[in-house]
C-alpha positions as CSV (number, residue, x, y, z in Angstrom):
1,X,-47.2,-106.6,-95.7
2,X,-46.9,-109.7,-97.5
3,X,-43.5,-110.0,-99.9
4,X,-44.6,-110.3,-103.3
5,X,-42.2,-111.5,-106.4
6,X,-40.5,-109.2,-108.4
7,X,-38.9,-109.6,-112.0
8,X,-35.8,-108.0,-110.9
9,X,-35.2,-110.1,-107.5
10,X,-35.9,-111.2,-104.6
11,X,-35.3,-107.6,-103.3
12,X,-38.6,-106.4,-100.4
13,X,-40.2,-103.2,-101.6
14,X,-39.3,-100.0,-99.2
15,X,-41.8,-99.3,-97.2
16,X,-42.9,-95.5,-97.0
17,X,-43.9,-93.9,-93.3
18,X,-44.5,-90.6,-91.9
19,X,-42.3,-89.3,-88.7
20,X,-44.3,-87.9,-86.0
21,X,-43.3,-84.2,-85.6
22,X,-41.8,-82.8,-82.6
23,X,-44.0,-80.0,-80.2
24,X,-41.4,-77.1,-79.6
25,X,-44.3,-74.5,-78.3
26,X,-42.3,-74.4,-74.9
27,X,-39.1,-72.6,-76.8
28,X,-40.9,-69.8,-76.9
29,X,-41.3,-69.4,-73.5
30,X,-37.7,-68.1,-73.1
31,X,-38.5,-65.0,-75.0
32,X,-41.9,-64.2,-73.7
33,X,-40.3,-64.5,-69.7
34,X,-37.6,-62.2,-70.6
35,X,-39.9,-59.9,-72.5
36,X,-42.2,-59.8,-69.0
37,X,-38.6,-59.3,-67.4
38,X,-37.1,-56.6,-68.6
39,X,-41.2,-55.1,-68.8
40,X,-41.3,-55.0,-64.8
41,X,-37.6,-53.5,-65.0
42,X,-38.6,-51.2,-66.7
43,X,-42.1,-50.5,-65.0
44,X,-39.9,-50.7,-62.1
45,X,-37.5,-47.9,-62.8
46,X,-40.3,-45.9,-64.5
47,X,-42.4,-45.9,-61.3
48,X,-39.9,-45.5,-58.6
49,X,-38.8,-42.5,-61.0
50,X,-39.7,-38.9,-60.0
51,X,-40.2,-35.5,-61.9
52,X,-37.0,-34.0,-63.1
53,X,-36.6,-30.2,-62.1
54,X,-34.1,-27.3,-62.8
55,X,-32.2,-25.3,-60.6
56,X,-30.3,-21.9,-61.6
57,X,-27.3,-21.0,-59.4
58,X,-24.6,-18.3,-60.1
59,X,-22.2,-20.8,-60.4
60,X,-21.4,-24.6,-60.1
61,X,-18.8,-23.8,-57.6
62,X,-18.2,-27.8,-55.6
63,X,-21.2,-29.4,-58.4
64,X,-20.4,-32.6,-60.4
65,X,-22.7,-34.4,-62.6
66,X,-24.2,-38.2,-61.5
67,X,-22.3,-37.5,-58.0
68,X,-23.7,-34.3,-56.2
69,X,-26.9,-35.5,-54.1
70,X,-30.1,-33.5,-53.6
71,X,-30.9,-34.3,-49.6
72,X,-34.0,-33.2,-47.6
73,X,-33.5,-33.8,-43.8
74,X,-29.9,-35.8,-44.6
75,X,-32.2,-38.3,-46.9
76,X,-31.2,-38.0,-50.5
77,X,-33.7,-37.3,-52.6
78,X,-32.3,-36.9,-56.2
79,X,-29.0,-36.3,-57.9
80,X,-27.9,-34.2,-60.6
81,X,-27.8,-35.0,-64.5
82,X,-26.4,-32.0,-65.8
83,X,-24.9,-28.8,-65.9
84,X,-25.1,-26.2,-68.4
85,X,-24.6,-22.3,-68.8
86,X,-28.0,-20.4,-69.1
87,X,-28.5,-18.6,-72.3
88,X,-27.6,-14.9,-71.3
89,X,-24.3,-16.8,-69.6
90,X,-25.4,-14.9,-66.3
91,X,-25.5,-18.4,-64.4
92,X,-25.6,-22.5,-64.2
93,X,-28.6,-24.6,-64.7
94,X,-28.8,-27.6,-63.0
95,X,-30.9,-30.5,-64.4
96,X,-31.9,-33.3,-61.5
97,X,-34.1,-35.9,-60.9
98,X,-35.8,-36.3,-57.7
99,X,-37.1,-40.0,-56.5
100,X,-40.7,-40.7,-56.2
101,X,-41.3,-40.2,-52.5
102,X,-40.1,-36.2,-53.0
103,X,-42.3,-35.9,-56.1
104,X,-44.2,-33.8,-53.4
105,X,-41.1,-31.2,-53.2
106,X,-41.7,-30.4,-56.7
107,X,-43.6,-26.7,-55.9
108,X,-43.3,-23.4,-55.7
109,X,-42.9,-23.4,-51.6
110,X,-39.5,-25.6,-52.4
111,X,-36.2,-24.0,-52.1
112,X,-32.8,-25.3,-52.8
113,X,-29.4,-24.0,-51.9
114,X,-25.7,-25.1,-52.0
115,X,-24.4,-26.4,-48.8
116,X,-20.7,-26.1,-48.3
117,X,-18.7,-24.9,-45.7
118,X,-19.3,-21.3,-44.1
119,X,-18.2,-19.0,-41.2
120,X,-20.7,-16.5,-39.8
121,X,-21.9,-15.0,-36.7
122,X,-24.0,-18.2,-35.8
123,X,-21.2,-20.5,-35.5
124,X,-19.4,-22.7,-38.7
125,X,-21.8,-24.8,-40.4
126,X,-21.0,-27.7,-43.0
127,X,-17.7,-29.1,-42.2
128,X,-19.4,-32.3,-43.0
129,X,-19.2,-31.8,-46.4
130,X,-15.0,-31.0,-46.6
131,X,-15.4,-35.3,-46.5
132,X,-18.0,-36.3,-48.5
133,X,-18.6,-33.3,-50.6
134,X,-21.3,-30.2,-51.2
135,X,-24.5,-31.3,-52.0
136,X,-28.0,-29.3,-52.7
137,X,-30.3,-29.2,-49.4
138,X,-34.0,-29.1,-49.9
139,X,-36.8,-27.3,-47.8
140,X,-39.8,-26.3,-47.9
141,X,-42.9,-24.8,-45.8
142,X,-45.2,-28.1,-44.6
143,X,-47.9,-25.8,-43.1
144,X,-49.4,-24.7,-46.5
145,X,-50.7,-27.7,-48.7
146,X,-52.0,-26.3,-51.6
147,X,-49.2,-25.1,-53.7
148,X,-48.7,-25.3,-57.2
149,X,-46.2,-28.2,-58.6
150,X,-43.2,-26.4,-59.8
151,X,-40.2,-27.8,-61.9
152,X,-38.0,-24.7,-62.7
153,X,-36.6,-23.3,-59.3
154,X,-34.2,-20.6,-58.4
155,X,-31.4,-21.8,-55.9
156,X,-30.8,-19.6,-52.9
157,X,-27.3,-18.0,-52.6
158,X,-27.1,-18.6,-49.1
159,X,-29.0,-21.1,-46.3
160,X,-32.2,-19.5,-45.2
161,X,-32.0,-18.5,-41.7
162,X,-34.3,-20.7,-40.4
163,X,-35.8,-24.6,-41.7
164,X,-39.3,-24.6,-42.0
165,X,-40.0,-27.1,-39.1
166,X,-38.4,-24.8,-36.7
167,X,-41.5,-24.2,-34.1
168,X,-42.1,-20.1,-33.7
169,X,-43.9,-17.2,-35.0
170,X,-43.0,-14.7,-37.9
171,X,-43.9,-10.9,-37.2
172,X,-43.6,-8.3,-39.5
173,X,-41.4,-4.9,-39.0
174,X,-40.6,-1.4,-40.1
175,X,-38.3,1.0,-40.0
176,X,-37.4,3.8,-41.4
177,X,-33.7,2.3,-42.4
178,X,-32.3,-1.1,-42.2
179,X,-29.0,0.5,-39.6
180,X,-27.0,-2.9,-39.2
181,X,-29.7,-5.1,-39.1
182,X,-29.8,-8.0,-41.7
183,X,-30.6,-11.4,-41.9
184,X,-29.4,-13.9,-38.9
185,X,-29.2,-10.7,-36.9
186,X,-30.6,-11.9,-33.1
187,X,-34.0,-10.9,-31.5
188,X,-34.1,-10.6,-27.6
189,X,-36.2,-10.5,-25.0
190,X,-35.5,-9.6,-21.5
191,X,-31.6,-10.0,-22.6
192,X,-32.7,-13.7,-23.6
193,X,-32.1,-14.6,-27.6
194,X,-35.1,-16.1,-28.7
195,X,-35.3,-15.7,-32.2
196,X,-33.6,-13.7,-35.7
197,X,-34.3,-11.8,-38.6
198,X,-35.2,-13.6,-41.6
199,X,-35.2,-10.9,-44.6
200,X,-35.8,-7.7,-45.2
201,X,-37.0,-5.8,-48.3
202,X,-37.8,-1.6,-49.4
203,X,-41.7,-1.2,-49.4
204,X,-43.4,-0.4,-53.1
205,X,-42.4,3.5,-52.5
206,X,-39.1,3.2,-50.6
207,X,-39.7,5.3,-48.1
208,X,-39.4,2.5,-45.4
209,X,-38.0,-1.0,-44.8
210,X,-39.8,-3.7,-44.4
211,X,-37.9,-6.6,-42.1
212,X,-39.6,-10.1,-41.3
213,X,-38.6,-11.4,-37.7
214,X,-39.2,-15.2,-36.5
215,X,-39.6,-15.4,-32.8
216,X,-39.3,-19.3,-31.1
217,X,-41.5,-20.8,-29.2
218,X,-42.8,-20.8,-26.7
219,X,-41.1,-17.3,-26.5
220,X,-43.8,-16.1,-29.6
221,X,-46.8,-15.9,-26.8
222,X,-44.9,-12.8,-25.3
223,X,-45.8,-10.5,-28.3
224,X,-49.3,-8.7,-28.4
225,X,-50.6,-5.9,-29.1
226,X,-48.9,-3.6,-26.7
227,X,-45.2,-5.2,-27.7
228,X,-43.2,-2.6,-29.3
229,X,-39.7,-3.6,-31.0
230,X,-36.3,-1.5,-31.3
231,X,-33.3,-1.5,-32.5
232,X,-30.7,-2.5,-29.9
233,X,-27.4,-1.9,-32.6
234,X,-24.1,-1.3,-31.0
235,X,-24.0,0.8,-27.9
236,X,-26.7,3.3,-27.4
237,X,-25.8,6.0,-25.1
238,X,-28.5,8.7,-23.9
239,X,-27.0,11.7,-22.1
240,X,-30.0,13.3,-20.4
241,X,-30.5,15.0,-17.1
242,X,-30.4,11.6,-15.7
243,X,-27.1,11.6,-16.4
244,X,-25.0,9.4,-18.9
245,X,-26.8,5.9,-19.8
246,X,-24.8,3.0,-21.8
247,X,-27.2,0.2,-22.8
248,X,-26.3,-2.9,-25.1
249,X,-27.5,-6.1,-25.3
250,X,-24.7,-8.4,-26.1
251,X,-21.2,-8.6,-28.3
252,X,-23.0,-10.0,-31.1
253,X,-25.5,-7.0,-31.5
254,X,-22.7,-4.7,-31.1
255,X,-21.1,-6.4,-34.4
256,X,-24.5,-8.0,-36.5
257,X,-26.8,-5.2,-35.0
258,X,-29.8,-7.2,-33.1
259,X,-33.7,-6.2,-32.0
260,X,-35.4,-6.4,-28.9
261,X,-39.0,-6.4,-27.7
262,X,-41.2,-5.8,-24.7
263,X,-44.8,-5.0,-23.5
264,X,-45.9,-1.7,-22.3
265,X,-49.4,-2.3,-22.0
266,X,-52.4,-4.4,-20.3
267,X,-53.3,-5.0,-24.1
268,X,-52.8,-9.2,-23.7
269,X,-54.6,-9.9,-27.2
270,X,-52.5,-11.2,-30.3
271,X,-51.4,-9.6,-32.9
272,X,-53.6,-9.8,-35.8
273,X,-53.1,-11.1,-39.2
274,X,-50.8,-9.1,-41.3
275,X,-50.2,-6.2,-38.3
276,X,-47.1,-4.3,-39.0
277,X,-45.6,-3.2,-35.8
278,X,-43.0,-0.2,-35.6
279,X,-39.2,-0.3,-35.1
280,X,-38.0,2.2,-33.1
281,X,-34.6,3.3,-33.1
282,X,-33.9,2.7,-29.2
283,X,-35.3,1.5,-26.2
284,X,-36.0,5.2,-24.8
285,X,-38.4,6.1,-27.9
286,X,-40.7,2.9,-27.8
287,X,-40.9,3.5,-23.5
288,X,-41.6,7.1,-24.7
289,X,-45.0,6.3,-26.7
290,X,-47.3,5.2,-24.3
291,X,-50.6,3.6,-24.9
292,X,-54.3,5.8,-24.7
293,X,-55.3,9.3,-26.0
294,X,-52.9,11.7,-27.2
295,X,-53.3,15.4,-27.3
296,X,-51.1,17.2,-30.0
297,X,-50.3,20.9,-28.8
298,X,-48.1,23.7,-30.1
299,X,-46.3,26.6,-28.7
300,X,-44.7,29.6,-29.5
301,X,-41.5,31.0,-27.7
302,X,-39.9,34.3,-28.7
303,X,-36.8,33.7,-26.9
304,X,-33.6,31.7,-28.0
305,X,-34.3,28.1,-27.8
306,X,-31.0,26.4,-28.0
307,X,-30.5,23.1,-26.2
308,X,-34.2,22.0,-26.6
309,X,-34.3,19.3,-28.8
310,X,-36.6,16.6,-30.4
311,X,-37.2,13.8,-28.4
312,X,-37.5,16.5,-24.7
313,X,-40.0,15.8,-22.5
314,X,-43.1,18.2,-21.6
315,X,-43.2,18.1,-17.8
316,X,-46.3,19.0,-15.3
317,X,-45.7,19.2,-11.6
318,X,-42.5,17.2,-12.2
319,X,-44.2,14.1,-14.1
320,X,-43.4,13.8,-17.8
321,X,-46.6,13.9,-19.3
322,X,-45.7,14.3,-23.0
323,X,-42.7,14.7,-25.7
324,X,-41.1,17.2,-28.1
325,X,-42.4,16.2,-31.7
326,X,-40.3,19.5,-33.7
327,X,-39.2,22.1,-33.3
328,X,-39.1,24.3,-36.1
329,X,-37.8,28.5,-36.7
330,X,-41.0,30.6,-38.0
331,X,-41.5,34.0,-39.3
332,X,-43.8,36.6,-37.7
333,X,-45.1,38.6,-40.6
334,X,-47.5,40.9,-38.5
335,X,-44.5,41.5,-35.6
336,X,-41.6,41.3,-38.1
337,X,-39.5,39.4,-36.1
338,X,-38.5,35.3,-35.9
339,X,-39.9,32.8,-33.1
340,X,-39.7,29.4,-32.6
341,X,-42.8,27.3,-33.1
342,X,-42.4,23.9,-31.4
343,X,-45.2,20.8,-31.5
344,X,-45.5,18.3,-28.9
345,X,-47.8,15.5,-28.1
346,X,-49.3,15.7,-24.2
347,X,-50.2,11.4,-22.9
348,X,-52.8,12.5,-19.7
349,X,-52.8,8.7,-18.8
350,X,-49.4,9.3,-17.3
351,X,-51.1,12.0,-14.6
352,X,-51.7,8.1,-13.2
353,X,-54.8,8.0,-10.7
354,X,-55.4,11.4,-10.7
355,X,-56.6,11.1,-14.8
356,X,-58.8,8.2,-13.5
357,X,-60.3,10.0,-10.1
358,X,-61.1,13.4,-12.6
359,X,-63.1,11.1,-15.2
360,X,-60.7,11.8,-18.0
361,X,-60.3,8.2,-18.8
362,X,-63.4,7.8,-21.3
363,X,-63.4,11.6,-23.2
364,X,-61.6,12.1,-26.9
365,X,-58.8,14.7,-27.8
366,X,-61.3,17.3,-28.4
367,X,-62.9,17.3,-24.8
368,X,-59.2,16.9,-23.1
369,X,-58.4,20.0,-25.4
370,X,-61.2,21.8,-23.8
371,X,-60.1,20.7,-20.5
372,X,-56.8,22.5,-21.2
373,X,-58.6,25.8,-22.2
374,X,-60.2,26.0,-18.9
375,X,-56.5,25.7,-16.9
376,X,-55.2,28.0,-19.4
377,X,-57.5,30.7,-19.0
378,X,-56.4,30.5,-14.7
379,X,-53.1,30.6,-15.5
380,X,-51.5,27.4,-17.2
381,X,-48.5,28.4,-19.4
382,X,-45.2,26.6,-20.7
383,X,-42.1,27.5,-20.1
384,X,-39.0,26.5,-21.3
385,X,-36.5,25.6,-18.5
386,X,-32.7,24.1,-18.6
387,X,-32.5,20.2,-17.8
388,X,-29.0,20.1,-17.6
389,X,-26.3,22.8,-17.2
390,X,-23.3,21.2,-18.7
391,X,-25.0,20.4,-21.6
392,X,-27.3,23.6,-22.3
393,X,-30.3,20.7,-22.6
394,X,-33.7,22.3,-22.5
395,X,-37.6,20.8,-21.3
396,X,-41.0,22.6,-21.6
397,X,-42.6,22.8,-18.4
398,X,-46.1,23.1,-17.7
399,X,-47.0,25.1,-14.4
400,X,-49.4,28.0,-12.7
401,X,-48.5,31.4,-13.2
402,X,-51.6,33.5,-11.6
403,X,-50.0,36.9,-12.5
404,X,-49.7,36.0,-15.9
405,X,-51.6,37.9,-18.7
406,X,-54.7,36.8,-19.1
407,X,-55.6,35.9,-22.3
408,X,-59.2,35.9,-24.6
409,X,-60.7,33.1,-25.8
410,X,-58.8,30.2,-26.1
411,X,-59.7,27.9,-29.2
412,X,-60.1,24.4,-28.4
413,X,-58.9,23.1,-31.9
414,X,-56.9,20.3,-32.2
415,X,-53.9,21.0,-32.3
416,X,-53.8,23.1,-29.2
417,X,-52.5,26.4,-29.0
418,X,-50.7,26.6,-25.3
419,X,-49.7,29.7,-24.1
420,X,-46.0,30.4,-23.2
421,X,-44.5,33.0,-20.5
422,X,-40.6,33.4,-21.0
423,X,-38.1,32.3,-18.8
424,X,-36.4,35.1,-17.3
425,X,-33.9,33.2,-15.1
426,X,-32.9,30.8,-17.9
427,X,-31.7,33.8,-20.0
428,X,-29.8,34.9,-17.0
429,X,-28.4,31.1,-16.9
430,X,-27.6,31.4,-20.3
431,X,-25.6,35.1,-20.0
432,X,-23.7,33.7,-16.6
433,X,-22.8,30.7,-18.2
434,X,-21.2,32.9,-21.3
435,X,-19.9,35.1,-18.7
436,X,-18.3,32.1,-17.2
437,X,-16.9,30.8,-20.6
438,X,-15.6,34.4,-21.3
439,X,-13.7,34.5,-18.0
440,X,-12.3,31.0,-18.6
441,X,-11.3,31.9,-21.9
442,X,-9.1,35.1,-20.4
443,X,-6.6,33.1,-18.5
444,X,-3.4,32.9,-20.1
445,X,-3.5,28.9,-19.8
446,X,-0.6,28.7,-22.4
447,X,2.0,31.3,-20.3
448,X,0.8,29.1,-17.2
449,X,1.7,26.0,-19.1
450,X,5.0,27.3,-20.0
451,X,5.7,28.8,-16.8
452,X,4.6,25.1,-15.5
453,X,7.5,23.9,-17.7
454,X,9.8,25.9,-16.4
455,X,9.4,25.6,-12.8
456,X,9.5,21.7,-13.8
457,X,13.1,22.3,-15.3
458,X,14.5,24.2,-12.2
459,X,12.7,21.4,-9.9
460,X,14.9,18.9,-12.0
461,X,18.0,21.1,-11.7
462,X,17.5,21.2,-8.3
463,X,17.2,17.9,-8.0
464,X,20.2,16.8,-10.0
465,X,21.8,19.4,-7.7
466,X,20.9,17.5,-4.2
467,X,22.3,14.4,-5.8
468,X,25.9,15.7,-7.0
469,X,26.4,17.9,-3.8
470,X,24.1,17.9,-1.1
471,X,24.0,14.2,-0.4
472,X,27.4,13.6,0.2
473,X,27.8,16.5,2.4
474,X,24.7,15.3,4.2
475,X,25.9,11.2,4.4
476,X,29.2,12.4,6.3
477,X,27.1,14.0,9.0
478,X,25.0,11.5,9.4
479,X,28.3,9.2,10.1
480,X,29.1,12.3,12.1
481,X,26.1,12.4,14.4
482,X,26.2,8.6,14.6
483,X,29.6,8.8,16.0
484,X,28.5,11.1,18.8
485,X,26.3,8.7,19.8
486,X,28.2,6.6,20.1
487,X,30.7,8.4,22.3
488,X,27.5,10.0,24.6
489,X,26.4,6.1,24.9
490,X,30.0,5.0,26.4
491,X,30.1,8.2,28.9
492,X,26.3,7.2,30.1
493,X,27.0,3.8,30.1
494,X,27.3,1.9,33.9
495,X,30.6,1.6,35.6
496,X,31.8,4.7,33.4
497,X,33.4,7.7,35.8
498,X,30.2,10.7,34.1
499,X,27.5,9.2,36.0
500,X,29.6,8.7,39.6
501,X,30.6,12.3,39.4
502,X,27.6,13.6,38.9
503,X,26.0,12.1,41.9
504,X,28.5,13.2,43.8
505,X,28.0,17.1,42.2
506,X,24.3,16.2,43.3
507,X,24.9,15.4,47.0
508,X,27.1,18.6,47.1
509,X,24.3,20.5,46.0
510,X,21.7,19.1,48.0
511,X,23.7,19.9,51.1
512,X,24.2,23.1,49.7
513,X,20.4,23.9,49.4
514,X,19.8,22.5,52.8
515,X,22.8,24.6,54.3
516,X,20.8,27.6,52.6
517,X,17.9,27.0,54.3
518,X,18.5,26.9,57.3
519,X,20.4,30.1,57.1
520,X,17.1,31.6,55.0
521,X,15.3,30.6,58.4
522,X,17.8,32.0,60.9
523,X,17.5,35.0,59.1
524,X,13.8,35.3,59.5
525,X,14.0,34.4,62.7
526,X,16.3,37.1,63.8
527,X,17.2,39.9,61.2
528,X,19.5,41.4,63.3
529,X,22.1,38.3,64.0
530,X,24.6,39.4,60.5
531,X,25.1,42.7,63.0
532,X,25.2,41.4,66.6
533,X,26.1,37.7,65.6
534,X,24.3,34.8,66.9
535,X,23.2,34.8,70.4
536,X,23.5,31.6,73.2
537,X,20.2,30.2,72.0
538,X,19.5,30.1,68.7
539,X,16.2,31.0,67.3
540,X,13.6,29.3,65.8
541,X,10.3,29.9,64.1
542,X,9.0,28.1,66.9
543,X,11.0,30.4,69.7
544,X,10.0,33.5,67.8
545,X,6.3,32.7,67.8
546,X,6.6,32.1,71.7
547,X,8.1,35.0,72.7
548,X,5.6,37.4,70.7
549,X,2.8,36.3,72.6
């Protein structure tokens, strides 16, 4: 720009220009990379978070907020947030949060309880956690898939028995009372532990217990349809006329109770779904029930029926074919007078080959009742007859009795009406063994006992006696006799003067004896030499026996 003149100077004019403005558009990429930061933080923790679930527990006993874990198979799987009282003040709630990979854990097959240490009959279980603390343990069943998700739980008070990974089979039981049975109680076969009880509960009328058992594999495959379970609780003892019996399985049954199982069949099929089978109370009743058709009978006995009990066997030919189901007193309105009614059930499969050879096998209660008609109308009658004398224990047998009164028409209705015939010699068992008793109970046992006593106390005195008088008296004999001994000893010894004198006595008499001989022979010889004296020649047996001829 050319300089121009100005009336004040010399002075250039200012010359006027714009400054190019500076691009800051990158500033603001601070802001936006920390915006997308924290964004995947928070995406981050938002989807590695999991659902948040509730836990009620009597108590918070070993539970602290942000430090108690939530583990499944020692992995953790959430921690707690918080603790609070519920509203009725009955119990704890426990808020968690589980992580994302056990967001499958969240439904109703889940269960949660406090691990800490314990003492039971299994053994002691979570010393781990005296270290590093209780935490919550997590379980649940894998083998059903579709449950609902759940988020408000109830904690178990104790560990459940089993995990839900453990390979096995559950069965389901029931009895008429739970005994000593409970859960983590053992289940045995063949005296082998293979499994426990998990839980137990009343049935909807409460006339029975329901119990669930879980037996291992591959130990499971065992049960069927012919198994049959029973108690095996402390010691069971059977007195029968077999004698005394003591069975038990093992010192834990005798103290948590325990069941065992076994087959009694050819009935190899499994259980089916949902089959209840039956506890019995011991080994003896489920060997008792066998398998096949039953026949229920009844019987009527006029005479006393003490010692015959439920649970007796019915006996035929010496097999037990059947068992005592009640016996129960009755009133004969038509005779006026009391009888005993008792009801059995008769098993013909244990007559063995001889219920296959007569074509039994295949015929139904009502036919097998008209079978027994038939042998009851030629004789067939029960009688009751005493299994064991010490105990007064009582059977019913079944036998032949031709000269017994025949009867009419014998219904075949089920149950069966058997004839009876009394037992003659059983009374008269009965009347010796009170005879017996009666005797017994005359002798004066308590004036024996205390004639005993004193013939005990004289025996003392007497003894005390021997010690104070006698045995000093006798010790200074004995030195007495030893002495004597002693002395005999010296006068028999060699060299001593006794034994040369007496073999000189000895010679002396020996010449004696042959001195009397021979004047016993000259005698003989000639009797009359003491009057005429001896002659020139003396005589000899051998001289006299010459001259006589």
């Amino acid at each position: 720009m050319p300089e121009s003149s100005s009336p004040q100077g010399s002075l250039p004019l200012p010359r006027v220009s714009r400054k190019p403005k500076r691009n800051l558009a990158w500033v603001w990429l601070i802001p936006i990379v920390a915006a997308l930061v924290g964004v995947s933080i928070v995406w981050n923790a938002i989807s590695k978070q999991g659902p948040k679930i509730s836990i009620q527990f009597k108590s918070a006993s070993g539970l602290e907020v942000g430090k108690t874990q939530i583990r499944y198979r020692d992995v953790v799987i959430g921690v707690v947030k918080d603790i609070h009282l519920t509203k009725k003040r009955d119990g704890v709630v426990v808020q968690a949060e589980l992580t994302k990979d056990a967001e499958s854990l969240a439904n109703e097959g889940t269960s949660f309880w406090v691990v800490k240490p314990r003492v039971g009959l299994g053994g002691i279980s979570g010393l781990s956690t005296l270290l590093s603390g209780v935490y919550i343990e997590a379980d649940t069943d894998e083998g059903v898939k579709s449950r609902k998700s759940e988020t408000e739980f109830t904690g178990l008070e104790e560990p459940p028995p089993i995990s839900s990974d453990r390979p096995g089979t559950r069965f389901s039981l029931r009895a008429p009372d739970l005994g000593s049975l409970g859960p983590g109680s053992p289940v045995y076969f063949r005296r082998i532990q293979v499994g426990l009880v998990t839980k137990y509960k009343l049935d909807s009328v409460g006339q029975f217990v329901d119990m669930e058992v879980f037996v291992d594999a591959p130990y499971d495959k065992y049960v069927d349809r012919s198994t049959r379970f029973w108690n095996e609780s402390g010691i069971d003892v059977t007195l029968s006329t077999d004698g005394m019996q003591i069975n038990t399985q093992s010192l834990v049954s005798l103290i948590a109770g325990g069941v065992a199982f076994a087959s009694f069949g050819k009935d190899l099929e499994k259980p089916l779904a949902g089959e209840v089978f039956n506890l019995y109370e011991t080994k003896r009743a489920a060997e008792i029930v066998p398998l096949g058709v039953s026949v229920p009978i009844k019987m009527r006995f006029d005479q006393p029926t003490r010692g015959l009990k439920v649970g007796a066997s019915v006996e035929f030919q010496g097999i037990d074919i059947g068992i005592v189901n009640n016996v129960i007193l009755d009133f004969d309105i038509i005779k006026k007078k009391f009888y005993t009614r008792v009801e059995a059930t008769l098993y013909p499969e244990r007559l063995g080959s001889v219920y296959r050879e007569m074509n039994m096998a295949d015929r139904k209660p009502e036919q097998l009742a008209a079978s027994l008609a038939v042998l009851t109308s030629r004789g067939l009658r029960a009688q009751l007859r005493s299994a064991n004398i010490l105990t007064g224990q009582l059977y019913i047998a079944m036998a032949d009795f031709p000269d017994a009164p025949k009867i009419g028409r014998v219904k075949t209705d089920l149950p069966f009406d058997m004839p009876t015939i009394a037992a003659d010699d059983l009374d008269k068992l009965q009347q010796n063994i009170s005879n017996i008793v009666a005797k017994l109970d005359k002798i004066p046992f308590d004036e024996m006992g205390k004639e005993f006593n004193e013939a005990l106390k004289q025996i003392k005195t007497l003894s005390a006696n021997l010690d104070t008088t006698v045995t000093p008296k006798l010790s200074s004999t004995l030195v007495q006799v030893e002495s004597s001994f002693k002395n005999l000893d010296s006068m028999l010894a060699p060299g001593s003067p006794l034994p040369a004198n007496v073999e000189t006595v000895l010679d002396d008499l020996k010449r004696s004896l042959r001195s009397l001989r021979t004047l016993t022979d000259s005698l003989q010889a000639q009797p009359d030499s003491l009057l005429r004296g001896r002659s020139g020649q003396p005589y000899s047996r051998d001289t006299l026996g010459a001259s006589t001829k």
